[in-house]
N, CA and C of each residue as an Amber inpcrd file, in Angstrom:
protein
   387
  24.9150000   6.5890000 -60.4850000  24.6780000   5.9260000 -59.2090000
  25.4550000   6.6230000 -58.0970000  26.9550000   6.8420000 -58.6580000
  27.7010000   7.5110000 -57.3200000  26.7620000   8.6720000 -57.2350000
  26.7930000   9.8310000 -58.0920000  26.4510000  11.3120000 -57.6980000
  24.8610000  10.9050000 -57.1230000  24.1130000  10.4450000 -57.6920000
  23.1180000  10.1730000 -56.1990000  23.1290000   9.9410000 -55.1850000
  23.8490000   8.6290000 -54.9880000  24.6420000   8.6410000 -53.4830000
  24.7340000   9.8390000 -52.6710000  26.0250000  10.9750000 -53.6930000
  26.3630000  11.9410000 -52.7970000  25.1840000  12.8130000 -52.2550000
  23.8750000  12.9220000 -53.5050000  22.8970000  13.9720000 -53.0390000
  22.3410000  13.6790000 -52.2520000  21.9840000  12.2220000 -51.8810000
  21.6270000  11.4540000 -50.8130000  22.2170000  12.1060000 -49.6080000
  23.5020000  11.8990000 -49.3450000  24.0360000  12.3070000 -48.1310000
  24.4100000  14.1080000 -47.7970000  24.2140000  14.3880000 -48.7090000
  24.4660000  16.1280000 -49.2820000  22.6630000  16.5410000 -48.5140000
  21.8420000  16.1300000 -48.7860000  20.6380000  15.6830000 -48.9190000
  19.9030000  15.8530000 -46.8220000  20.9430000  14.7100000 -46.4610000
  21.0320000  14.1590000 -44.9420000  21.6260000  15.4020000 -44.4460000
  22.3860000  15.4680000 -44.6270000  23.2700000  16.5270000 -44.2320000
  22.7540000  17.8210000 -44.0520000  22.1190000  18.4900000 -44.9870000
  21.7540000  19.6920000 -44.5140000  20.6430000  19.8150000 -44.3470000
  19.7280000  18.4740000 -44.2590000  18.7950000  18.4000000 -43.3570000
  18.7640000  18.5440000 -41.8270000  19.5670000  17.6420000 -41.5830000
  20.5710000  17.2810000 -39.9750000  20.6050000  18.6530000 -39.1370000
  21.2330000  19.6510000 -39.9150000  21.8330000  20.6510000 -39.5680000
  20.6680000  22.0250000 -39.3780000  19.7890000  21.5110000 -40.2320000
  18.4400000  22.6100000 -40.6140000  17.7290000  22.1600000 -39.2620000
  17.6990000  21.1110000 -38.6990000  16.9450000  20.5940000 -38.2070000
  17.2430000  20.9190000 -36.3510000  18.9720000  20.7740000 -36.2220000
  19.6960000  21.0160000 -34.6400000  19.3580000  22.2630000 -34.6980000
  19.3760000  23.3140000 -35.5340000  19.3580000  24.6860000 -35.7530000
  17.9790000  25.3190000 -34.9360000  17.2240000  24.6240000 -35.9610000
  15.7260000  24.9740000 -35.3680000  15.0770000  24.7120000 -34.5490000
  15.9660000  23.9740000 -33.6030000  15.5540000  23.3340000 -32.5130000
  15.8990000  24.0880000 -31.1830000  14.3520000  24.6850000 -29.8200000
  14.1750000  25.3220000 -28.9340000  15.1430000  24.7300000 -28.2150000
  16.0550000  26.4290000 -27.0960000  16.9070000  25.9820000 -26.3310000
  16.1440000  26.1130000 -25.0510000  16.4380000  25.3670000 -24.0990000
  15.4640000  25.2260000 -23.0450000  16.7740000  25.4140000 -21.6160000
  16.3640000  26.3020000 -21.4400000  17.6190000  27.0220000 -19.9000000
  16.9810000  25.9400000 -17.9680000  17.5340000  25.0460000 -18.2690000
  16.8080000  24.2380000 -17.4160000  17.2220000  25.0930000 -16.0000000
  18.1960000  26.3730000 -15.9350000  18.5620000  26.6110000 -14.5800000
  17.4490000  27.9130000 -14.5490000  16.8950000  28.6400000 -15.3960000
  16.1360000  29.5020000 -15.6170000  14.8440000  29.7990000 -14.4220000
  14.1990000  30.5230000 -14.4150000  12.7660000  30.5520000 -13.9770000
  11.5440000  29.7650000 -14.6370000  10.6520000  29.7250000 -14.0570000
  10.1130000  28.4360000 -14.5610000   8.4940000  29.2030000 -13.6370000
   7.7900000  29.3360000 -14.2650000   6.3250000  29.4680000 -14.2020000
   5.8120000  28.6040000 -12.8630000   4.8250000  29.2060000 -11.5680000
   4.3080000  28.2020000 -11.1250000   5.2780000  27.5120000  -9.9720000
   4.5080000  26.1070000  -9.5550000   5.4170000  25.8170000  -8.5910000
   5.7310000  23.8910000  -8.7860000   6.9720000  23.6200000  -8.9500000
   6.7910000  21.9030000  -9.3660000   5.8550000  20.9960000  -8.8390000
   5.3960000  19.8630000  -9.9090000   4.0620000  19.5790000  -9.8060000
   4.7420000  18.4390000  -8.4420000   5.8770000  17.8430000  -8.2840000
   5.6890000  17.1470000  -7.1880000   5.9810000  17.7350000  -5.8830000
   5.9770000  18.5070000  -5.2580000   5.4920000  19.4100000  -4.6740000
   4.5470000  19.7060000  -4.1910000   3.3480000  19.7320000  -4.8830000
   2.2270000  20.3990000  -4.8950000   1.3040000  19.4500000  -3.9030000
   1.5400000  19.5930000  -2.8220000   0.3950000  19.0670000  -1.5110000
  -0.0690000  20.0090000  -0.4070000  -0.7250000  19.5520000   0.6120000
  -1.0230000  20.2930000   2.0590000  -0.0690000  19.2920000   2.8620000
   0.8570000  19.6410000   3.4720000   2.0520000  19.1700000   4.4650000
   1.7320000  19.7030000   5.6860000   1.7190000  18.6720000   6.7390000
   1.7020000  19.6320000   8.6120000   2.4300000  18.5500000   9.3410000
   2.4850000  19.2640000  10.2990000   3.2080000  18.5700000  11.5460000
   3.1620000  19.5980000  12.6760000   3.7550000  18.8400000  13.7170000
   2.8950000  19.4380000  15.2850000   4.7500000  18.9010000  15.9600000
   5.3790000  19.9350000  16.2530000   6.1070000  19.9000000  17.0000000
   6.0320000  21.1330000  18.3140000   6.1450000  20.4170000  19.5480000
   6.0320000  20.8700000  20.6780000   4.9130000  21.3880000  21.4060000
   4.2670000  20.6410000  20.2290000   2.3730000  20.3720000  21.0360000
   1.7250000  21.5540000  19.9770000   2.4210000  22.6210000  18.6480000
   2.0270000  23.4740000  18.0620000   1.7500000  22.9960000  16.5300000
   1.0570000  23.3680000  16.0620000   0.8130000  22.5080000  14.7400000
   1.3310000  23.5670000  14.1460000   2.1280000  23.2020000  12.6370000
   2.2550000  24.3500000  11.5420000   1.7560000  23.0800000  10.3250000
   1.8760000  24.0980000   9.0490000   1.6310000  23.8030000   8.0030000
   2.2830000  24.4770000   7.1060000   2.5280000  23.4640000   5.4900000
   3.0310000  24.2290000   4.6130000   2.1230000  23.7630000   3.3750000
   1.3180000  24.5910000   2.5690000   0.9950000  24.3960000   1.5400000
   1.2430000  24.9700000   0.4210000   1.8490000  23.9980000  -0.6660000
   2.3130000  24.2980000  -2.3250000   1.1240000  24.4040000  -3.1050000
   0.3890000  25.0760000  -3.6350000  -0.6000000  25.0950000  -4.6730000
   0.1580000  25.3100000  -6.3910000  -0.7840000  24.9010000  -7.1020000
  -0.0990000  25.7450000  -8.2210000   0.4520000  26.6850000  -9.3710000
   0.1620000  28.0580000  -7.6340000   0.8970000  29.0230000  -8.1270000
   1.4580000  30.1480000  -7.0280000   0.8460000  29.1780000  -5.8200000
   1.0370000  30.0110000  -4.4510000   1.5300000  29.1960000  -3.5080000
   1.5810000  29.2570000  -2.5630000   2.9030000  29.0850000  -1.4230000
   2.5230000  29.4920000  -0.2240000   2.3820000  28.7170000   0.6580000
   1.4820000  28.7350000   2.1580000   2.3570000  28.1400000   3.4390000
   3.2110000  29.0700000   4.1030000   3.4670000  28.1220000   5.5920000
   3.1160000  28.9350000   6.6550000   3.0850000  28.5490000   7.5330000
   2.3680000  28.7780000   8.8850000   2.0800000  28.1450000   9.7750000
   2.2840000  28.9710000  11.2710000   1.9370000  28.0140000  12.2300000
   1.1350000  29.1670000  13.3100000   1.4770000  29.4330000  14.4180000
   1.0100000  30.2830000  15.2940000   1.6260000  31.8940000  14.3810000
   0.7790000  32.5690000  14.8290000   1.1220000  33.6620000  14.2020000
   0.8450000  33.9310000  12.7480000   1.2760000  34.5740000  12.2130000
   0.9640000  35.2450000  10.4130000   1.1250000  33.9690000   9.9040000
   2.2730000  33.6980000   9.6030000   2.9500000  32.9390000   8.4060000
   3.5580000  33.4790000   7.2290000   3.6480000  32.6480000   6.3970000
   3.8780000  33.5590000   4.6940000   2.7170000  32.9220000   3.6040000
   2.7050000  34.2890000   2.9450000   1.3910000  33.4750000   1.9820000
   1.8200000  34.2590000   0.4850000   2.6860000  34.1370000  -0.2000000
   3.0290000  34.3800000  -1.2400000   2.4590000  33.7900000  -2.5290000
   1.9260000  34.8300000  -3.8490000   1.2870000  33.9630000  -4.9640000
   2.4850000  34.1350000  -6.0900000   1.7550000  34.4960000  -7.2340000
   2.5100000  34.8510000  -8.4920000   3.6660000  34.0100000  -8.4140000
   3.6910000  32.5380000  -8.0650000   4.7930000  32.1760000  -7.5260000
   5.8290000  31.5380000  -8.7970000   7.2800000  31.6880000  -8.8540000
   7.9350000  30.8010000  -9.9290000   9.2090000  30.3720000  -9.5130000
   9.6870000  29.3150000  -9.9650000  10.8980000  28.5790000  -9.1070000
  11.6340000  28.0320000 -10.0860000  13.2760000  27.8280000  -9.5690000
  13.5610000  27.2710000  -9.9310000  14.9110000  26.6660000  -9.4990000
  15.0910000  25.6350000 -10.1000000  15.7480000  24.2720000  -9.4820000
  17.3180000  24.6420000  -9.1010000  17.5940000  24.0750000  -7.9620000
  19.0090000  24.7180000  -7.5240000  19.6880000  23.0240000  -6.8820000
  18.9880000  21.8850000  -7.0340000  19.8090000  21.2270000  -6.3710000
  19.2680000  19.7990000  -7.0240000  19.4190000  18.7480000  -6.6850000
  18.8440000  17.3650000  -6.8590000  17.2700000  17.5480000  -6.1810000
  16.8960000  18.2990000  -4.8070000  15.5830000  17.8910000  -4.4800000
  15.2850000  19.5670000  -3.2310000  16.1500000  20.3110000  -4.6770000
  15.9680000  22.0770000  -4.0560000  15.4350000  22.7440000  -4.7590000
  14.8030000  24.2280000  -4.1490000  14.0260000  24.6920000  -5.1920000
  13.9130000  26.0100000  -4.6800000  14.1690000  26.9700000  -5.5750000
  14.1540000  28.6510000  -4.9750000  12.7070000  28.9430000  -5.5100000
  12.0710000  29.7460000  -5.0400000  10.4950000  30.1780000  -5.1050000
  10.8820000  31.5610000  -4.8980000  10.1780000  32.0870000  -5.8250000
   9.9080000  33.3590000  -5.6940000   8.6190000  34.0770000  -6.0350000
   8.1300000  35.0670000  -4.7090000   6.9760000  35.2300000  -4.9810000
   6.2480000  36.4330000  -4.3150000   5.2820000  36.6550000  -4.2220000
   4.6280000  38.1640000  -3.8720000   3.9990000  38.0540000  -2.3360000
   4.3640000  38.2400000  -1.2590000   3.8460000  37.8730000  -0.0670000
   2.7300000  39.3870000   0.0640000   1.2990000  38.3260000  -0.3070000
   0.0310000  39.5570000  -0.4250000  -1.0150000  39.7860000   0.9300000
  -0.3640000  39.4390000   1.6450000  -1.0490000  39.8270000   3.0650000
  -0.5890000  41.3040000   3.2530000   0.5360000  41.7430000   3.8490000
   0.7410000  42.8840000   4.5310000   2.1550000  43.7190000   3.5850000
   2.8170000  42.9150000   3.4680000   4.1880000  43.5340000   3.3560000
   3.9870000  44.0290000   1.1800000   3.4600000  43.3230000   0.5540000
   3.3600000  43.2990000  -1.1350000   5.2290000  43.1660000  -1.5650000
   5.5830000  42.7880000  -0.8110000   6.8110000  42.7770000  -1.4050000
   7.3640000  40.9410000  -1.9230000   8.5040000  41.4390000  -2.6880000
   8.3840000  39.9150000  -3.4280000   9.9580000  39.4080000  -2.3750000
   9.5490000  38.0410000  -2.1100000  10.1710000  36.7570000  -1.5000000
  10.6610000  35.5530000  -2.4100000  12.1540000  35.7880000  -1.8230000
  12.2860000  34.0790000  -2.0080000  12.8610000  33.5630000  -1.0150000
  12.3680000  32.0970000  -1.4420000  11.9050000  31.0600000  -0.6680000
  12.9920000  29.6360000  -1.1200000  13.6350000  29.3740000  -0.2060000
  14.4340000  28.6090000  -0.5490000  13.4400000  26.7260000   0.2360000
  13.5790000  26.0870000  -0.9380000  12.3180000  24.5720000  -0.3600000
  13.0480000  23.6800000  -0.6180000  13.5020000  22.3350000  -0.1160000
  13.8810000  21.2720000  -0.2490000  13.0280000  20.1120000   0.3230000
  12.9560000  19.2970000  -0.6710000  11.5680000  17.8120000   0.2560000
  11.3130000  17.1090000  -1.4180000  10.5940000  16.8020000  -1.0080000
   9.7590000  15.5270000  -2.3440000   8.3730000  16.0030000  -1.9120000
   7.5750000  14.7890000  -2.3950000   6.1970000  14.4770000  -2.4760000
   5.6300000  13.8870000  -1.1140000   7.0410000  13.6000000   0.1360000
   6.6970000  13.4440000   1.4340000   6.7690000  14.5310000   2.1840000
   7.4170000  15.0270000   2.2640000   8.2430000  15.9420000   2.9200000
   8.7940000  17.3920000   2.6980000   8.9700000  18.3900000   3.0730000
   9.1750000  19.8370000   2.7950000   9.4650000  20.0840000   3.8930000
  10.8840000  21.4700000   3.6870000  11.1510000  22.3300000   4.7620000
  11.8140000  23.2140000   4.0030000  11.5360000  24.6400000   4.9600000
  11.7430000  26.1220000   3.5640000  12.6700000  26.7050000   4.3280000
  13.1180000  27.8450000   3.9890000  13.6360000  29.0760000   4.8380000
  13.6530000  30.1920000   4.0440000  13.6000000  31.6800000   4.4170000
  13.6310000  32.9360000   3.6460000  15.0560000  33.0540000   3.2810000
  15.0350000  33.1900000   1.8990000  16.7820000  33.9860000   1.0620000
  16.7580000  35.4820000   1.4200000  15.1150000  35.7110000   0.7600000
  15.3270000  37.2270000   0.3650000  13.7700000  37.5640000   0.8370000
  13.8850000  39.1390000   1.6110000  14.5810000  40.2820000   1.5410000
  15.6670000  40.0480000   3.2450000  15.0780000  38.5620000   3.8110000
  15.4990000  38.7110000   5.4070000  16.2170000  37.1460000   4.8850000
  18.0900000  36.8280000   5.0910000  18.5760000  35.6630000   4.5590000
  18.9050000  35.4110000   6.1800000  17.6520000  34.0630000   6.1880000
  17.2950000  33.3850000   7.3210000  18.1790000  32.1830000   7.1950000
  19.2650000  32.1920000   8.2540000  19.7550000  30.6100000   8.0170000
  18.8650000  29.6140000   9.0140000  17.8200000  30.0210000   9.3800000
  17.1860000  28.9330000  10.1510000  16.4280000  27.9220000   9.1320000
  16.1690000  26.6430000   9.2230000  15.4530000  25.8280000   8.1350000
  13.9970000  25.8760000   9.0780000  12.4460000  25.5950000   8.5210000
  11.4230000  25.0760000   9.6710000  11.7400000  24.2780000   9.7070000
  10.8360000  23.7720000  10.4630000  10.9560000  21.9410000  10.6360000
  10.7310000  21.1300000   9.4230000  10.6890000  20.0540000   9.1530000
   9.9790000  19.3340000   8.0460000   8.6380000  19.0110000   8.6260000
   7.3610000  19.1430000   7.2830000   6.5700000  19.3140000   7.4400000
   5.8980000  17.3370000   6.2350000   4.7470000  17.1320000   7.0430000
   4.8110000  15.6720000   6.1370000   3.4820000  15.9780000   5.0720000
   3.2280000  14.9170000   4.6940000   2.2230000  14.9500000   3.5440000
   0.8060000  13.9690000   4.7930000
């Protein structure tokens, strides 16, 4: 009765261990495919009588107002804050060079600024849903 017991727990045991082992590590600060699904709207607003816009798709990245804008695809992000998010991505209009995109907002709200290759401390405006 005892030595069953023990194989029992002998048993548990290096099951337990077979089991934490084989188990996927997941780098939550990592890159991350794509762009977060709450996120993903058409956002505008009209300050000073000028309309801009920012749109998240999911896998590209759209703001603009008068003038060019940025229109970056191949896009992938990842999480830098409680409700931040670095984007990085291929701006395929003129320049082919890759951007990131620093975004903070929810599912109401968004406002971006460039990190990289030009580290813009200006924020846009917030843009609504």
């Amino acid at each position: 009765m005892k030595l069953n017991r023990i194989a029992v727990i002998a048993g548990l045991a290096l099951g337990g261990v077979t089991y934490v082992s084989t188990q996927q590590q997941v780098d939550a600060a990592g890159w991350h495919k794509g762009t977060p699904k709450v996120l993903r709207h058409h956002y505008t607003s009209k300050r000073h009588g000028i309309s801009y816009y920012t749109t998240i798709g999911k896998a590209g990245f759209d703001d603009g107002g008068p003038g060019d804008g940025l229109h970056l695809k191949n896009v992938k992000y990842k999480k830098v804050g409680k409700h931040s998010y670095i984007f990085s991505g291929i701006e395929y209009f003129y320049s082919h060079k890759r951007y990131h995109i620093k975004v903070v907002g929810n599912s109401h709200k968004v406002t971006s600024r460039e990190t990289y290759p030009y580290n813009n401390k200006y924020w846009s405006g917030w843009d609504y849903r």
